[in-house]
Every structure is written in structure tokens, then in C-alpha cells.
C-alpha positions in Angstrom: 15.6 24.8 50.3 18.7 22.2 50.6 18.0 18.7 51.1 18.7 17.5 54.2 22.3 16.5 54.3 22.7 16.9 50.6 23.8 20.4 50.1 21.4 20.7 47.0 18.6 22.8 46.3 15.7 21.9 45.6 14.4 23.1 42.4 11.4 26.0 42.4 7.9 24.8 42.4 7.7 26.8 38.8 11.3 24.9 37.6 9.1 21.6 38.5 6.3 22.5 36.8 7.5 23.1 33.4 10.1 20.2 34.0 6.8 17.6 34.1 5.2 19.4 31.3 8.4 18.8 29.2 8.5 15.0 30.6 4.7 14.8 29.5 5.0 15.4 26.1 8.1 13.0 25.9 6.1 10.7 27.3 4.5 10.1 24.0 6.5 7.2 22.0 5.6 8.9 18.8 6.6 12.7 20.1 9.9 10.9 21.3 10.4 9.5 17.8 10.4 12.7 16.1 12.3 14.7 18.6 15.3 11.7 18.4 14.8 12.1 14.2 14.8 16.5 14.7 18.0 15.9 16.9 19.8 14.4 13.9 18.6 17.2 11.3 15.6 19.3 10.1 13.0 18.0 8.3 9.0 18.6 6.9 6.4 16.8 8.3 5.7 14.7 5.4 9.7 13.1 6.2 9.0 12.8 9.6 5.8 10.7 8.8 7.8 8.6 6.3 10.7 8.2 8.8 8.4 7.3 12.4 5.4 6.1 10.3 2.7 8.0 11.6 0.3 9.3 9.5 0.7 13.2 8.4 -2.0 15.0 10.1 -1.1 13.0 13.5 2.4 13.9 13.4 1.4 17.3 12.5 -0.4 17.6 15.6 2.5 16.1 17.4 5.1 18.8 16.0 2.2 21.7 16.9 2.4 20.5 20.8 6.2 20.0 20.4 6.2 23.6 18.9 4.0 25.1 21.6 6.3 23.9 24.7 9.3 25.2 22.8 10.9 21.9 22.3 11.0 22.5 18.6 10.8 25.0 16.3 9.6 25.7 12.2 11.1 27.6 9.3 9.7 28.7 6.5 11.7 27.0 3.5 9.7 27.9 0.0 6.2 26.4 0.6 7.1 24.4 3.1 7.9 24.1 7.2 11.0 22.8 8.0 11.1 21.6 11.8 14.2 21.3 14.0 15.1 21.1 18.0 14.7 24.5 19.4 16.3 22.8 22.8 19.4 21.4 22.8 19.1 20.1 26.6 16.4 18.4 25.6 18.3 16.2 23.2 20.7 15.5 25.6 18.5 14.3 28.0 16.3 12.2 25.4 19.8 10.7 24.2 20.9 10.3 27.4 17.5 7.7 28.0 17.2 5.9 24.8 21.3 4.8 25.4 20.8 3.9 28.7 17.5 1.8 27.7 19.0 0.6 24.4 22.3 -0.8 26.3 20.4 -2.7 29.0 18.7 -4.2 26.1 21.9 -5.3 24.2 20.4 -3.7 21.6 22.9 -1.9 19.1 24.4 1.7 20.5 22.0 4.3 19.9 23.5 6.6 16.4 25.6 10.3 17.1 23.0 12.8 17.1 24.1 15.9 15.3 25.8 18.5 17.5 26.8 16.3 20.8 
């Protein structure tokens, strides 16, 4: 159904839905750490506790719930999983908020994230 006097549609109940479930899990500081450090290459979870200084079997169970939604994704490398973003759209719109925030703040410009 179009918004009145827009000439959009508005987006399915089920589009909605899986578009507040994504949000959710963003809305974690920590999960948003690791999928900003996953956007700018693949790493274990022993580098991605290192790097947003979590401990391992919390950021473990972050990259599980990040795995489940399909935001990222593992690969067997040797003995260990090597995680990365398994949705670029995601990283977009994750880049697109921490710029925005990080300019208002006069902080420094947010770093390229790999593949944008």
C-alpha cells in the first residue's frame, strides 16, 4: 500500500519483521563492533576478542547469533573458523550510521571498509 501522497510502498509486514530482527541484533554495541571489524576482513574469534575486547566465549556467542540471522558467515580454515560478512547491505547500512554519528561528533572519519 502507497503512502498517502508519497508514491512509495510500504514495505510487507514479513520485509518488517526481519528488518527489526536485523536492527535488534545491531543494536548490541559489541555485535556492532564485530560486524564493523568482519566488514574490513575475516577473522577467528580469538582476533575479534583481541580487536573489540570482549572476552572469547562472549564474542563467540555474539558471532553464533550474527551467524544464525545470516549477517555473517564461518569457514573452515585448518582447525580453525574464520568469520566474515555474509551481507554486504548490511555493511553499508552499519557504515552508513557510524559516519553519520562519528561526523556529528567531530570525531575522525570513520576508515574504508573493504569492498565499498
Amino acid at each position: 500500500m502507497a503512502a498517502a501522497g508519497s508514491g512509495f510502498e510500504d514495505p510487507s509486514a514479513d520485509v518488517l519483521d526481519r528488518a527489526a530482527a536485523a536492527f535488534g541484533l545491531l543494536a548490541s554495541p559489541a555485535r556492532l563492533h564485530i560486524v564493523w571489524a568482519l566488514a574490513q576482513g575475516e577473522s577467528d574469534v580469538t582476533g575479534l576478542a583481541e580487536r573489540v575486547g570482549g572476552a572469547l566465549p562472549a564474542v563467540s556467542q555474539h558471532l553464533t547469533k550474527l551467524k544464525l540471522a545470516g549477517l555473517v558467515r564461518a569457514r573452515r580454515e585448518g582447525r580453525r573458523q574464520v568469520y566474515l560478512v555474509d551481507d554486504p547491505d548490511v555493511v553499508d547500512v552499519v557504515k552508513l550510521m557510524v559516519d553519520r554519528l562519528a561526523g556529528r561528533e567531530g570525531d575522525i572519519p570513520a576508515p574504508r571498509l573493504r569492498g565499498l
